[in-house]
Every structure is written in C-alpha cells, then in structure tokens.
N, C-alpha and C positions, 0 to 999 in steps of 0.2 A: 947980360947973359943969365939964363936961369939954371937951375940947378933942376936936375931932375933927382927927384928920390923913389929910390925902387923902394915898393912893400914886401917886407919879405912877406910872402905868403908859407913858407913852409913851419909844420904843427912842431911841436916841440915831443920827444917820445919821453912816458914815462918808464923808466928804468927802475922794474918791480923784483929782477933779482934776488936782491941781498932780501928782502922781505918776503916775499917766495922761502928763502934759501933759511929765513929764522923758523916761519910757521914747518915746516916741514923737522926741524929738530925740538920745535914747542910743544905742538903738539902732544908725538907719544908720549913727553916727556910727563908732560900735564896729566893725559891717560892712566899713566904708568900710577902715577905720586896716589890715585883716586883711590888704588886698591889699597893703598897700606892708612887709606885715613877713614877709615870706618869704623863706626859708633860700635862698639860690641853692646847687645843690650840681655839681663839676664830677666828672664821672664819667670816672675812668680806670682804661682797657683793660691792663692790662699785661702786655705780652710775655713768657708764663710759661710753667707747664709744667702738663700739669694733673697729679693725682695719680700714680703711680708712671713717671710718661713721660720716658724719659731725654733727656738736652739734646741738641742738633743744633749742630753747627759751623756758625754762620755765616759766610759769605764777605763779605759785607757790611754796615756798622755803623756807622749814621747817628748823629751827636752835636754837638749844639747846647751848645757852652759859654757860660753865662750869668754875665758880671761887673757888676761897677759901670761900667767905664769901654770895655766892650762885649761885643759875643756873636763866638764865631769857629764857625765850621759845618768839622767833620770828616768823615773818614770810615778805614776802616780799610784800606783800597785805597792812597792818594793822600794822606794825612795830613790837612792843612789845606785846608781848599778857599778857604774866604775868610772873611778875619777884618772886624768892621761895629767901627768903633768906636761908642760913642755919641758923640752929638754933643750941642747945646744943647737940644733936646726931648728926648730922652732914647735909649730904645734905636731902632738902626736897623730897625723888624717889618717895613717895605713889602719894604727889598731881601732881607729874608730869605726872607720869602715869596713874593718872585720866585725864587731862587734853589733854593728848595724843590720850586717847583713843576716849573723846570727835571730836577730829579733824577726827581724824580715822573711825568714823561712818558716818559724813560729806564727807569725801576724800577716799573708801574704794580703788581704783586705785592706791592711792597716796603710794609707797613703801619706797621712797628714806627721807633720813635726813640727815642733818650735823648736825656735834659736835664741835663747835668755844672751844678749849681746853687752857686754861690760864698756864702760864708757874708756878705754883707749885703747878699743881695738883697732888697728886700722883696714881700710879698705880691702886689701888683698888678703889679711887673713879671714874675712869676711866670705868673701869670693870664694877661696877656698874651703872654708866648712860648708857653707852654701852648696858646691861642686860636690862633695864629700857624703853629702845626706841628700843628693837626688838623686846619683845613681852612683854603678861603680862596671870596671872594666871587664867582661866576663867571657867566655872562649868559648864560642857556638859555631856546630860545624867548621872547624878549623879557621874561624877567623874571631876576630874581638869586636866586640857590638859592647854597650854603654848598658846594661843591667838597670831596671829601674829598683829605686830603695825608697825613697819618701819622696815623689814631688812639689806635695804642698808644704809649702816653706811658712811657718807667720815668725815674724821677730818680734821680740819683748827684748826691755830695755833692761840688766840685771842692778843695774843700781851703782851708784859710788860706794858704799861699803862691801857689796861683796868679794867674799876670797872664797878660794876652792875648799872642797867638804874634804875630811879626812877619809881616809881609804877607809871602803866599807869592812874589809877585813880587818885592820886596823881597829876598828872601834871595838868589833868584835871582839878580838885579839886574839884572832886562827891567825895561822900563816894564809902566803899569799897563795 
C-alpha cells in the first residue's frame, strides 16, 4: 500500500509587528537625539588682507590680553587702558564689555581686535571673551537685539612668561 503525502501548499505569513511596533518608537526618538548633537561652530572675521593688497598702517590697535589670573584691555595709543583681574567667578566679561563699548561709541568705524591668548587658557573662557568683544546685549524698541562691538577677531599667542600689567593708576600713583 502506498502512502500518499499531501504538499502543503499553504505560504507561511510573515509577522512584521513587533518590528513595525520598534521603528515607530525608533524613529522620533532618532529625530529627536539630531537636534541636541549639533556642531556649534564660531565664525571668525579676520582682519586680513585679501589677495595681492598690501597692508595699511594702523593708528589704532585694540588688544584684549587673556590670562589665568585676568584680562588687561590695551591699545597702541595709550598703552594699558585697564587691567580686570579675575576674581572668584572667574574672568571679569561685564566690565570689559562696558569698557568696550565705551571705545566703541568713540571708534564706531573701528571693527577689528585682537585676542593676545595665554597658554592655559582653556576653551570656554575663550569662547566667552570671544562672545564678549563681538557684540553685546542692547534694548531697541522694547526688545534686546545683540549690538555689534568688534567682529573681527585675530588671536595672537601671549607667551609662557606673561603676567598682567600693574594698574595704570597704580603706576601712576593716583587713586583709582
């Protein structure tokens, strides 16, 4: 006697579900993650020359020395203008950026600065002088818009031996 063997002929269903059911929580989640991993990038202008243009003597030459143990704001006029120590928060940016702006209402042409950068600065107080001397926060028609103060940024390296200048008053010996 023989045997009969049925074929199954019926397909087999694939049961996509549970994988359906991850992309749909994968997804936004993926979405989501993109906006908090962006590059922030600081764009600087610097006061250069463009192709065959020969350089211009400046008369005047704003420089923010950035230390550990403070920033002194110069210029090539007048030497020292005023040195900020740091203090317990860290560097002094409010009175710089008053002081800044002071120049700034004086020199409004004046675009360009240097940043004389001490070798263990690190990166975020960087950022923040940086922030500090390209513009500042100002109240126009009742709302606050970013004031421009120096865009063009160049940095210079101030050296392993520098330390901050004594207060120009000080040397002087007026009070402050």
């Amino acid at each position: 006697m023989r045997r009969r063997h049925r074929r199954l002929t019926a397909t087999a269903d694939l049961d996509i579900t549970a994988f359906l059911n991850l992309m749909i929580v994968l997804v936004p989640v993926l979405l989501l993650g993109m906006v908090f991993s962006q590059i922030r990038m600081i764009e600087l202008n610097f006061p250069g020359l463009e192709m065959g243009e020969a350089p211009e003597v400046e008369s005047f030459r704003l420089v923010v020395t950035v230390l550990p143990d403070g920033m002194e704001l110069t210029d090539s006029d007048r030497g020292v203008i005023e040195v900020l120590p740091a203090g317990r928060e860290g560097q002094n940016y409010a009175r710089l950026s008053t002081l800044l702006q002071g120049i700034k209402s004086r020199l409004p042409d004046k675009t360009d600065i240097t940043l004389e950068v001490g070798p263990d600065i690190d990166y975020q107080t960087l950022v923040s002088v940086m922030d500090t001397v390209r513009s500042y926060p100002a109240v126009v028609a009742a709302s606050v818009v970013q004031a421009e103060l120096f865009p063009e940024i160049s940095l210079m390296d101030a050296g392993e031996a520098r330390e901050l200048a004594a207060r120009p008053a000080e040397v002087k010996g007026e009070g402050v």
